[in-house]
C-alpha positions as a printed NumPy array, in Angstrom:
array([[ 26.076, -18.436,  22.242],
       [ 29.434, -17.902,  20.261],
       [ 30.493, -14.544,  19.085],
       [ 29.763, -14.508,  15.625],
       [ 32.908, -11.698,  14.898],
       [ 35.327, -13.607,  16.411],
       [ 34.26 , -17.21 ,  14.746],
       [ 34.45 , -14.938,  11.068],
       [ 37.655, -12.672,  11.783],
       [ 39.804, -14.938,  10.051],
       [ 38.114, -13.815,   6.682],
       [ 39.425, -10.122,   7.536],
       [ 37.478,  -6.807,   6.904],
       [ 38.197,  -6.419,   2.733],
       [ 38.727,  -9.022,   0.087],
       [ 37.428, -10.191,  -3.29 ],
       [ 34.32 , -11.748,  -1.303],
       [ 33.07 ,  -8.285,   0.182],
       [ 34.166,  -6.117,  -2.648],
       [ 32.021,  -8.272,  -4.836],
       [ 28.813,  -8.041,  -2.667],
       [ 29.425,  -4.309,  -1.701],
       [ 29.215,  -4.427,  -5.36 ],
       [ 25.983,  -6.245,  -6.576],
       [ 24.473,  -4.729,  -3.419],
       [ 24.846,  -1.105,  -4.673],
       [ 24.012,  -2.073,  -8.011],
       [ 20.682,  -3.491,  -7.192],
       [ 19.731,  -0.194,  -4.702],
       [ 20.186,   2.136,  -7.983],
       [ 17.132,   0.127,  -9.314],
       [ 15.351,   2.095,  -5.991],
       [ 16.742,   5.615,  -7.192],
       [ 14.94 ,   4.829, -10.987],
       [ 11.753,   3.726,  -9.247],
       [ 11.292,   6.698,  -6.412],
       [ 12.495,   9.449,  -8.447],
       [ 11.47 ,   9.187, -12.312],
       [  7.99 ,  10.717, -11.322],
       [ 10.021,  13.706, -10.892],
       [  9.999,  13.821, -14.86 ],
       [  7.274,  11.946, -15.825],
       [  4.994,  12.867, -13.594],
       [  5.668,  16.969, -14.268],
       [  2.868,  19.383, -15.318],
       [  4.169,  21.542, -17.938],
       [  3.144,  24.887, -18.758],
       [ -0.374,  24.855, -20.284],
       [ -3.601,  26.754, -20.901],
       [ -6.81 ,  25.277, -22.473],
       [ -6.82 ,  24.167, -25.942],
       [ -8.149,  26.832, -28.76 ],
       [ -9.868,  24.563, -32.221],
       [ -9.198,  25.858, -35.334],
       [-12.591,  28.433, -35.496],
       [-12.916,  31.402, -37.212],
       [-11.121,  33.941, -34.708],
       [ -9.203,  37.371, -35.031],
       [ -5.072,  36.721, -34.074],
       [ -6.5  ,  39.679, -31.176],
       [ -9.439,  37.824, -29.613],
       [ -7.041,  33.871, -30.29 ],
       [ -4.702,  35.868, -27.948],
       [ -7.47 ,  37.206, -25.478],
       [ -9.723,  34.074, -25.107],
       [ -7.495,  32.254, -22.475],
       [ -7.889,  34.864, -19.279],
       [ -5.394,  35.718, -17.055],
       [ -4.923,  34.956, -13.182],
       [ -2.756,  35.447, -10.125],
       [ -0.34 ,  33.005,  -9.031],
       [  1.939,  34.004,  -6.495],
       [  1.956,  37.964,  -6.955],
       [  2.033,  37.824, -10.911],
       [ -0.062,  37.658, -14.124],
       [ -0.367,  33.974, -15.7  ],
       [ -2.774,  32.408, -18.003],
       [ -5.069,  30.452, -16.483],
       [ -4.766,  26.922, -16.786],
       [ -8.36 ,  25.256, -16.201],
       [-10.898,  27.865, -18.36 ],
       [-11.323,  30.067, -21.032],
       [-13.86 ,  32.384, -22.339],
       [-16.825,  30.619, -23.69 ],
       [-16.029,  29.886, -27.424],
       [-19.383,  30.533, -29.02 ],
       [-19.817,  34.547, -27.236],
       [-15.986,  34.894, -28.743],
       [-16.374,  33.489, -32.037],
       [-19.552,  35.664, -32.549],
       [-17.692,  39.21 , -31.065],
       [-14.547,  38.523, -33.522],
       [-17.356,  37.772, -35.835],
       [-18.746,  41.376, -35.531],
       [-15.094,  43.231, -35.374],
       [-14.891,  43.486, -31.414],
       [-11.65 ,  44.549, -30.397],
       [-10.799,  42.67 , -27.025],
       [-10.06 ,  45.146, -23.865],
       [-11.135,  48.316, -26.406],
       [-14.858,  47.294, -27.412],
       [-15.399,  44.59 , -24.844],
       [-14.838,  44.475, -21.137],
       [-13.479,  40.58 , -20.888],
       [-13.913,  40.565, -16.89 ],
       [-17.794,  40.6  , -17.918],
       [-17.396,  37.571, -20.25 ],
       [-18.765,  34.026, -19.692],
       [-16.328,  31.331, -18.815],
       [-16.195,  27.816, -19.786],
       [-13.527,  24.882, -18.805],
       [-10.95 ,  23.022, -21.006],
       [-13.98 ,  21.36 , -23.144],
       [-11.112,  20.663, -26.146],
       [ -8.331,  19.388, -23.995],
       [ -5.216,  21.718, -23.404],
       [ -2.312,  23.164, -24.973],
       [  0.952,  22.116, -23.734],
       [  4.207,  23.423, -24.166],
       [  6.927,  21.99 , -25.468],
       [  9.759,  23.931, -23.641],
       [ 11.302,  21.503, -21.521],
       [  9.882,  18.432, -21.555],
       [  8.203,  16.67 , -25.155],
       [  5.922,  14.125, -23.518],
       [  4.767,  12.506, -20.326],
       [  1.857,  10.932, -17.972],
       [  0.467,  14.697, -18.284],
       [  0.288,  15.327, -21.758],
       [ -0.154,  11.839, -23.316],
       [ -2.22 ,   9.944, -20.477],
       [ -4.06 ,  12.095, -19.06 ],
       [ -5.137,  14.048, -22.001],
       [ -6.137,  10.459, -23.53 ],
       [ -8.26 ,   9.313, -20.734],
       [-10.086,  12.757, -20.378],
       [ -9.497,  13.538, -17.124],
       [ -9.028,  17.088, -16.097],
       [ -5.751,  17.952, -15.669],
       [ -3.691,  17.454, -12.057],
       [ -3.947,  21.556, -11.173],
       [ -7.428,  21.338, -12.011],
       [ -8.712,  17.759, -10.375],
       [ -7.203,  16.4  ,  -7.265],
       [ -9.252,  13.494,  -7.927],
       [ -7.409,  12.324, -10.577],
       [ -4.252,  11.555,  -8.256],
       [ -5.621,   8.485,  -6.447],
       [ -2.679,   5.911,  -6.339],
       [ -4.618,   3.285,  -7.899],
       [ -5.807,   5.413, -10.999],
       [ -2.334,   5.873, -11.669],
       [ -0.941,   2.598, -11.243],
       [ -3.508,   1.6  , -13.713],
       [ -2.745,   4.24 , -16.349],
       [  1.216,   3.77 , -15.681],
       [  0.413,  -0.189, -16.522],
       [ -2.011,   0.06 , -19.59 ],
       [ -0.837,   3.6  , -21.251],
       [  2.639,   5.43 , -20.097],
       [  4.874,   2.259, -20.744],
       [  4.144,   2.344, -24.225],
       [  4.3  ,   6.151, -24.672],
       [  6.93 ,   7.55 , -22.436],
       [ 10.798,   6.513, -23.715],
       [ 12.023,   6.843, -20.076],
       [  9.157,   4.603, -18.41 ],
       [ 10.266,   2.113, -21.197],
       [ 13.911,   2.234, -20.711],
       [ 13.29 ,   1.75 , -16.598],
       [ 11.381,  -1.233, -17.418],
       [ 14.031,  -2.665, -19.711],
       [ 16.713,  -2.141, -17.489],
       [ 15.092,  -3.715, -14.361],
       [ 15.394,  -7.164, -15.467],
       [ 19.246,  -6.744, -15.047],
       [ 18.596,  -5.709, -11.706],
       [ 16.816,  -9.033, -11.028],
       [ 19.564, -11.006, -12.118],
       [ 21.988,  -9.374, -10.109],
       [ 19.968, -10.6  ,  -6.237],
       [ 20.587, -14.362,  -7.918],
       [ 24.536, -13.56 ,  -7.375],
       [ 23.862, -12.496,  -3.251],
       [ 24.725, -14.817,  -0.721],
       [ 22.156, -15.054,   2.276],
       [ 23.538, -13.028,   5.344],
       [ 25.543, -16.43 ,   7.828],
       [ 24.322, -14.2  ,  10.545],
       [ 20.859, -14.476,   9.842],
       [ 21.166, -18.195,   8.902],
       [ 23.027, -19.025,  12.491],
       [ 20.198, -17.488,  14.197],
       [ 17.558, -19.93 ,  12.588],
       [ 19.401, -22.784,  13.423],
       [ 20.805, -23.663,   9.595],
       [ 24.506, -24.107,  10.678],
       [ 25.54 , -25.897,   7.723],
       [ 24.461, -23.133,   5.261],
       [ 25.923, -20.308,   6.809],
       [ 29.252, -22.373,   6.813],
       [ 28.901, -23.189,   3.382],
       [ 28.789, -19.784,   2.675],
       [ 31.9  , -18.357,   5.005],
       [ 33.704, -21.066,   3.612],
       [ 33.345, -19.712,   0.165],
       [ 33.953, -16.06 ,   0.819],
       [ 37.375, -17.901,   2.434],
       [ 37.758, -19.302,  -0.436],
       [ 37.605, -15.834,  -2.247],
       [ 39.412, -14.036,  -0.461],
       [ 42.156, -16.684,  -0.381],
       [ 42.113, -17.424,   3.041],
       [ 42.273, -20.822,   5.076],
       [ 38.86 , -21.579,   7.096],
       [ 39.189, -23.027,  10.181],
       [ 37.983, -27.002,  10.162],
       [ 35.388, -25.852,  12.576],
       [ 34.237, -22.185,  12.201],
       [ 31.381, -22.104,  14.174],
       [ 32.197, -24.078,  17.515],
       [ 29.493, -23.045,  20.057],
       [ 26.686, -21.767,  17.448],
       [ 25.297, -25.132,  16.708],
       [ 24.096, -27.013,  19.891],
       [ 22.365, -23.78 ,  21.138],
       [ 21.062, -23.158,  18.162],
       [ 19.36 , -26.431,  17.264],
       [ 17.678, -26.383,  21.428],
       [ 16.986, -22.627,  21.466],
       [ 16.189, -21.408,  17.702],
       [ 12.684, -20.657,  16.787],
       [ 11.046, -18.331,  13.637],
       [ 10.386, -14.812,  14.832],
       [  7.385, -12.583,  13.948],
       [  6.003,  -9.394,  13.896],
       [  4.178, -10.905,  17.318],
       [  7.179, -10.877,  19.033],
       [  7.694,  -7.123,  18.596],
       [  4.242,  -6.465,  19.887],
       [  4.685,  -8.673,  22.915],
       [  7.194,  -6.832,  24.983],
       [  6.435,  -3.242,  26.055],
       [ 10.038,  -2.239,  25.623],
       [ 10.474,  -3.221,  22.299],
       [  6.877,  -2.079,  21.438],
       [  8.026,   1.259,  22.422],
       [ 11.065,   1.166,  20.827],
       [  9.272,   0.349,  17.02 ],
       [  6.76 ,   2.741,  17.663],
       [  9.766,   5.648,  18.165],
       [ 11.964,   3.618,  15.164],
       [  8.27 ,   3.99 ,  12.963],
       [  7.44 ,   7.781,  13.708],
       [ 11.228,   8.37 ,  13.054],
       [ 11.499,   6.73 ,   9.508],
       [  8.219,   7.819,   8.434],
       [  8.999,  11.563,   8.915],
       [ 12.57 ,  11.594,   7.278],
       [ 10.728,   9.75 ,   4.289],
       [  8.337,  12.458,   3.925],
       [ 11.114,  15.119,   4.163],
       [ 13.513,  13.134,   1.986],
       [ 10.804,  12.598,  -0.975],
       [  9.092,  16.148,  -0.477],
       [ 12.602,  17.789,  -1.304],
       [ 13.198,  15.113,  -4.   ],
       [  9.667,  15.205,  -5.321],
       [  9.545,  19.245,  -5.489],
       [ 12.895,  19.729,  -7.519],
       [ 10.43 ,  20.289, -10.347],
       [  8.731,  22.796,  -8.962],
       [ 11.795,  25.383,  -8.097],
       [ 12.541,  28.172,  -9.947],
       [ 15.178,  27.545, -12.922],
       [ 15.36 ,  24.432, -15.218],
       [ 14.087,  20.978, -13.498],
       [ 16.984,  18.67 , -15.41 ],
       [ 19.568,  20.882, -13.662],
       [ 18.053,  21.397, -10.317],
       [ 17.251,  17.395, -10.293],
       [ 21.158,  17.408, -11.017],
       [ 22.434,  19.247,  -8.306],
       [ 19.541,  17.532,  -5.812],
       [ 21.41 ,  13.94 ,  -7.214],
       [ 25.017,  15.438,  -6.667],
       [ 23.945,  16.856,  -3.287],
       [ 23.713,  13.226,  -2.243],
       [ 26.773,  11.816,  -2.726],
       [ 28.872,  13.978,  -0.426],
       [ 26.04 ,  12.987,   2.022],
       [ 26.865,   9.118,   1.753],
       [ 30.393,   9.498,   2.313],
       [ 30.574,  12.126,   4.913],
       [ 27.84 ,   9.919,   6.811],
       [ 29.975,   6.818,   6.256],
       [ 32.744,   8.175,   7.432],
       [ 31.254,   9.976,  10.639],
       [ 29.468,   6.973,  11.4  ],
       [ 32.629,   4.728,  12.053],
       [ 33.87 ,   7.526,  14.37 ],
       [ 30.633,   9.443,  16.116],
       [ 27.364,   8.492,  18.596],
       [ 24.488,   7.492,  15.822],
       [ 21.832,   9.709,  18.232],
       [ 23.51 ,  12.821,  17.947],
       [ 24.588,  12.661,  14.934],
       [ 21.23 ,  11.871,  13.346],
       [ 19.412,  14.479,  15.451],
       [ 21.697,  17.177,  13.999],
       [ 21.111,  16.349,  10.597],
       [ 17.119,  16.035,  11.172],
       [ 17.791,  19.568,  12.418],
       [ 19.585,  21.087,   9.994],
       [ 17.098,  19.328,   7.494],
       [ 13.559,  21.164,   9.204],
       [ 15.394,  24.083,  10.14 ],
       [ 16.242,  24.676,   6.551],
       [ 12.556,  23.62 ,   5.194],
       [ 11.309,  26.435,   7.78 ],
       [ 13.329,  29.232,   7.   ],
       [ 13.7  ,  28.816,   3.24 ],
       [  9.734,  30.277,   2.562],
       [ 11.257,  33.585,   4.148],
       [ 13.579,  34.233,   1.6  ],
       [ 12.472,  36.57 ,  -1.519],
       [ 12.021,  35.024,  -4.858],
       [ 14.718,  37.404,  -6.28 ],
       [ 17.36 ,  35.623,  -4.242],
       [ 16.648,  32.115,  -6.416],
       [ 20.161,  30.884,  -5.783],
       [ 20.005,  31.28 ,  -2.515],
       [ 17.177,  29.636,  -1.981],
       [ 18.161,  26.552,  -4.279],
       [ 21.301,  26.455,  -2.056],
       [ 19.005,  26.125,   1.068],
       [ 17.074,  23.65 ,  -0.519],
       [ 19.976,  21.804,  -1.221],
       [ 20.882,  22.254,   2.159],
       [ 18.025,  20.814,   3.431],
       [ 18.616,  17.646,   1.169],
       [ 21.96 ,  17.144,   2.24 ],
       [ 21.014,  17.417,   6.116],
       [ 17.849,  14.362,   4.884],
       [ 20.24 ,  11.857,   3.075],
       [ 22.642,  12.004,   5.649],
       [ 19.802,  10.957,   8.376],
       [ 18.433,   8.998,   5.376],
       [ 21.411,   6.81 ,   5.477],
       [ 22.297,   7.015,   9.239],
       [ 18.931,   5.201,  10.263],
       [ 19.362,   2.346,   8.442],
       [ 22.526,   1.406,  10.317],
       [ 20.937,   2.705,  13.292],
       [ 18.033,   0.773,  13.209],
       [ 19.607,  -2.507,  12.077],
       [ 21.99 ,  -1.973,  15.091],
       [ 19.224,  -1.906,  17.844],
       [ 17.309,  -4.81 ,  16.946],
       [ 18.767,  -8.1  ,  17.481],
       [ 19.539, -10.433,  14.872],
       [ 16.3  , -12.575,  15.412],
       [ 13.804,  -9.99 ,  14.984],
       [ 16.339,  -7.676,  12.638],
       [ 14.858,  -8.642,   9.732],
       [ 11.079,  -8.356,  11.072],
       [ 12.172,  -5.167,  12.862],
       [ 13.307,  -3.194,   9.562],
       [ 10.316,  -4.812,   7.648],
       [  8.425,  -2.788,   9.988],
       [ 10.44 ,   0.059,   9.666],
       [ 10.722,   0.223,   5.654],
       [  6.798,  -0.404,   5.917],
       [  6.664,   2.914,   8.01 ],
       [  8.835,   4.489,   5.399],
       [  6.769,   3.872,   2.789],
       [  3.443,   5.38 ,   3.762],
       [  5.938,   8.338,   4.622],
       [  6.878,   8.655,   1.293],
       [  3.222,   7.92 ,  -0.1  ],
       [  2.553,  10.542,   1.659],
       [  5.353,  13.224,   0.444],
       [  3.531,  13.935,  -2.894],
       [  0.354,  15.105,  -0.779],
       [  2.158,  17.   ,   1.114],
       [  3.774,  18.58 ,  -1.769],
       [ -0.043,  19.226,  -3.148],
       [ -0.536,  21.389,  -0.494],
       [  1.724,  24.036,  -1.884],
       [ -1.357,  24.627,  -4.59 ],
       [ -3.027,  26.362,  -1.733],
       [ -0.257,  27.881,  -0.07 ],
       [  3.171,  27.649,  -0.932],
       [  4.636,  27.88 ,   2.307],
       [  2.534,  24.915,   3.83 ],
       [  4.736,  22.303,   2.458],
       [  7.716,  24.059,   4.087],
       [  6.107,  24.183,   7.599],
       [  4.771,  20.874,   7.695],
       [  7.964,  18.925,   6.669],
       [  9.808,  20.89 ,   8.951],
       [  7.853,  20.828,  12.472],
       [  7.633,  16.731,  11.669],
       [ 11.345,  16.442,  11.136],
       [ 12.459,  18.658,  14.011],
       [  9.933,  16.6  ,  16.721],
       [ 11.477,  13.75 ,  15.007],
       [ 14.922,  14.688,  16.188],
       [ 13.427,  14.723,  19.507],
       [ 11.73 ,  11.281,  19.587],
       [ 15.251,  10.056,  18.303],
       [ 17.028,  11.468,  21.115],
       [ 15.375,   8.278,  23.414],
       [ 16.361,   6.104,  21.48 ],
       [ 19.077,   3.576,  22.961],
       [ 22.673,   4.605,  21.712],
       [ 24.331,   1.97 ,  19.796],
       [ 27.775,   3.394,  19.183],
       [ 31.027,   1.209,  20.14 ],
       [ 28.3  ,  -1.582,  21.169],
       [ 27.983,  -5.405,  20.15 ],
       [ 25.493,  -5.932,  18.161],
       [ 22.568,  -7.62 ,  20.262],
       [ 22.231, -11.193,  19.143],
       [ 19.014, -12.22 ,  21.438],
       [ 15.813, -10.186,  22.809],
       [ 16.574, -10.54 ,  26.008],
       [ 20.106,  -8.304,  25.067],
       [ 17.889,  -5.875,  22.912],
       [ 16.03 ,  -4.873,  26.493],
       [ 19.789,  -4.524,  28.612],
       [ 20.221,  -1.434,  26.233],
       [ 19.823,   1.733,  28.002],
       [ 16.93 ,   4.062,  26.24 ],
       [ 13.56 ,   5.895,  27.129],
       [ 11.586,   2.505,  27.076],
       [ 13.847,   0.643,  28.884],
       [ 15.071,   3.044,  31.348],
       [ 18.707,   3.009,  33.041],
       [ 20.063,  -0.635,  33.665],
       [ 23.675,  -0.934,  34.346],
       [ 24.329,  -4.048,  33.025],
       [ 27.391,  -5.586,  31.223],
       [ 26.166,  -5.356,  27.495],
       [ 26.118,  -1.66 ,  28.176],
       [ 28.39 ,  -0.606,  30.757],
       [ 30.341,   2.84 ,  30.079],
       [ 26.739,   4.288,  28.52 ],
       [ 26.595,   7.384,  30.867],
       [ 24.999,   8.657,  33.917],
       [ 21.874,   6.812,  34.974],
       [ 20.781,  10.079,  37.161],
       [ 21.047,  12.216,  34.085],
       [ 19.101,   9.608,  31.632],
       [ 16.148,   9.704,  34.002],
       [ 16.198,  13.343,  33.916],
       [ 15.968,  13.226,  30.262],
       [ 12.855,  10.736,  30.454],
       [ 10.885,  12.746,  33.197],
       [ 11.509,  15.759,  30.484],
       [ 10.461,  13.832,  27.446],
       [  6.436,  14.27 ,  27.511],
       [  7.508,  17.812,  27.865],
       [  9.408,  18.388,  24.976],
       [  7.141,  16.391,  23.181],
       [  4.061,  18.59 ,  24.243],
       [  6.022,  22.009,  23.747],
       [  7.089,  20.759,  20.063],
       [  3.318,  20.023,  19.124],
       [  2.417,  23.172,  20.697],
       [  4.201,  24.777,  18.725],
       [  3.297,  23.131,  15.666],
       [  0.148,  23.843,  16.269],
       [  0.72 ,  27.592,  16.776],
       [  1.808,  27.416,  13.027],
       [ -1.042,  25.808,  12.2  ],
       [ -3.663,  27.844,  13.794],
       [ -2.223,  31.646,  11.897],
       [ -3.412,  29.495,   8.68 ],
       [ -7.082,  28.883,   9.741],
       [ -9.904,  31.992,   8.985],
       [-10.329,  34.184,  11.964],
       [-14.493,  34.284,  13.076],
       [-14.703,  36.775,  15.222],
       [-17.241,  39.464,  14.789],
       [-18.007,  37.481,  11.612],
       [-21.179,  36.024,   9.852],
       [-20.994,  32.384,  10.499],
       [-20.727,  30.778,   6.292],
       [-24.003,  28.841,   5.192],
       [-22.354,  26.806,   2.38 ],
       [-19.43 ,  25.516,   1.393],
       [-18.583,  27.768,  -1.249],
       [-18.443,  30.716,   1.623],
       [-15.769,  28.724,   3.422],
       [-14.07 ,  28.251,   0.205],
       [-13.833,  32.091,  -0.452],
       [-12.899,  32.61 ,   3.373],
       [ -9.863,  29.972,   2.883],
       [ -9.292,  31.688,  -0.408],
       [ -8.601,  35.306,   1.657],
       [ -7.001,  33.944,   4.135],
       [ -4.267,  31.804,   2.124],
       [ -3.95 ,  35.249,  -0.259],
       [ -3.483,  37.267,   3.042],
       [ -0.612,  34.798,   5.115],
       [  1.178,  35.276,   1.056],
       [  0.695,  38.781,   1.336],
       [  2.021,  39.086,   4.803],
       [  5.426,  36.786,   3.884],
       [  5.915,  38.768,   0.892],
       [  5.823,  41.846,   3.044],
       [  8.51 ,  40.228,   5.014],
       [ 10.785,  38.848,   2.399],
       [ 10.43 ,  43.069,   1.038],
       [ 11.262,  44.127,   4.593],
       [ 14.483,  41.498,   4.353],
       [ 15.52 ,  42.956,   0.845],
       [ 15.305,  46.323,   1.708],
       [ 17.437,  46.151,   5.081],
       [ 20.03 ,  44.874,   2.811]])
């Protein structure tokens, strides 16, 4: 088969042609940014308590009848009861000073039965206080229930597009984005490799024409004759067929799906930091583009498996040291966060160039299908993973962390791509050198390193592998109740107080340490 570079050099590496698609390609991936990220906003629980009707009640008891609770070491008002109405209304009734007369830790609770008061501070309206309010469902800190995907795609459909300016504005703005994928010309590559000759040279002949070039009279001389005898359509079959490249997915799947979940988690939980959302959201956003342009640039000039293993390291070594650091150091703490971002989009961006470089250019298409697929259960999954932090703030943290840094690991097998033509059949795809295919010294890869020291690397991989789980699951297990010497719980609402202690005593003992770090200081 032809080299497809050489048959195409004559349109050179810039020009009108790529300059315009660069272009309307960009343009149409900001429509992604809208879509993944204004949750971030909309989707944002402001501060709230239950909502007080206009009864009879003394300014001392209207204060009093929301009671208080511990969040994270300090006194809030809780956000999912209140003090039963009718016992207040009849002690303000009777002159009962609140705290003075009355004991309130003795008083009868009741939840938000008249909906909830929510403030106005930073953000007017959204899903949380127009929606959710409306449908009467208890509110997101209060009912985990109400977060099932399809519930909200439902409620984003019927309700939020016709109360929330921003949802509207997304939805108004997409339709340009549609118009702009008319005005993309199909990839000749991809067209060569399914036997439609004349198309692709249609469309190189146009991009010559662009550019103001002159096209060859025939540009692709030995693409067509093998084509038409040896072209066939590709499937997701064909993946699952070979063992090599069955391996290969399965490492390319576990590898997007974990820098998804770290990528969205820290994009996701810029609401949640300390200090206003609008700027931290901001600085997350500004974070990124140094990202794409130092990863551009390092990827023309540096070996895609290190470099994207560093970067998934910095990433979950940031997300499991920044729980350690005292909330009275905020800023640095936002700058680790930020960190951590950076250290995401760069491997964010790295794998999709990595990825579309290992598979070949019949099953590149089917290949990164797969791949986005795996990326977006990882980032279905990010918000849940956020939820965790209601229970423990530092679980988030650990989690995204131990998955990116065994990630880092897995990517390490991985066949290096780096200075290497781009494989145009299967049977090239399995003459790369990687954990599933082992060391071949074959043409398509020669100069690709010791074959000794590779194999060394593969005997140690189930190791690694084994030690980073262990690990992991040394984390895990200091979070779980300890039963020894203890009654054995009857009911679930035992094991729910035991979980309660247990998550109050791992924040007592990292508040202890972030004290211990402040005071060596």
């Amino acid at each position: 088969m032809g080299d497809y570079d050489e048959d195409t050099a004559f349109l050179g590496q810039t020009g009108p042609y790529f300059w315009t698609t660069f272009f309307l390609l960009n343009t149409v991936f900001v429509s992604t940014g809208f879509n993944g990220l204004y949750i971030v906003f909309v989707g944002a629980a402001p501060k709230h308590h239950c909502l007080i009707p206009d009864v009879n009640l003394t300014d001392e008891w209207r204060n009093a009848i929301i009671p208080f609770t511990e969040v994270d070491g300090k006194e809030v008002k809780n956000q999912c009861s209140r003090y039963k109405l009718d016992v207040v209304r009849n002690l303000s009734a009777e002159g009962y000073i609140p705290g003075r007369d009355v004991n309130l830790t003795s008083l009868e609770k009741e939840g938000c039965l008249d909906g909830w008061n929510y403030s106005k501070e930073i953000y007017q309206s959204n899903i949380v206080t127009e929606v959710w309010e409306e449908e009467g469902c208890f509110h997101l800190s209060c009912s985990p229930e109400c977060l099932s995907p399809a519930s909200v795609l439902l409620l984003l459909m019927e309700d939020v597009l016709h109360h929330v300016p921003l949802c509207r504005s997304l939805s108004d703005i997409h339709l340009y984005f549609c118009i702009c994928t008319w005005f993309i010309p199909e990839s000749p590559r991809w067209l060569i490799t399914r036997g439609r000759v004349e198309e692709a040279e249609v469309i190189v002949r146009d991009a010559a024409r662009k550019n103001k070039v002159e096209a060859p009279q025939v540009i692709f001389k030995e693409f067509e004759l093998q084509t038409m005898l040896q072209s066939r359509s590709y499937t997701m079959l064909d993946i699952l067929k070979s063992k090599n490249l069955r391996c290969i997915t399965l490492m390319c799947l576990l590898l997007w799906m974990a820098i998804n979940i770290g990528y969205f988690g820290l994009s996701l939980n810029t609401s949640n930091l300390s200090g206003n959302p609008f700027m931290n959201c901001f600085l997350s956003a500004t974070t990124e583009v140094p990202a794409y342009v130092v990863s551009t640039w390092l990827l023309s000039k540096c070996p895609r498996r290190a470099l994207l293993s560093s970067f998934l390291v910095i990433g979950g070594g940031v997300l499991l040291l920044i729980q350690f650091i005292p909330d009275s150091f905020h800023y640095v703490a936002l700058a680790l966060e930020m960190t951590g971002k950076f250290g995401f989009t760069m491997a964010f961006s790295m794998v999709y160039i990595y990825t579309a470089e290992i598979y070949p250019t019949v099953l590149r298409n089917v290949g990164m299908g797969m791949c986005s697929s795996a990326a977006r259960i990882g980032s279905i999954t990010a918000p849940y993973v956020i939820y965790l932090g209601t229970y423990n703030k530092v679980l988030p943290y650990i989690l995204m962390g131990s998955l990116t840094i065994a990630s880092s690991v897995v990517n390490l097998f991985l066949p290096e791509t780096f200075n290497r033509d781009l494989p145009e059949t299967v049977e090239q795809m399995q003459e790369c050198q990687g954990l599933c295919t082992g060391s071949k010294n074959k043409k398509y890869v020669e100069g690709s390193g010791n074959p000794t020291v590779q194999r060394q690397y593969f005997k140690a991989l189930p190791y690694i592998l084994m030690g980073t789980l262990a690990i992991f699951g040394a984390f895990l297990s200091l979070l779980l109740p300890e039963t020894y010497r203890k009654v054995l719980p009857e009911t679930i609402s035992q094991i729910q107080k035991i979980c309660s202690r247990v998550s109050a005593q791992l924040s007592l003992n990292i508040e202890a340490f972030k004290r211990c770090v402040t005071s060596s200081r």
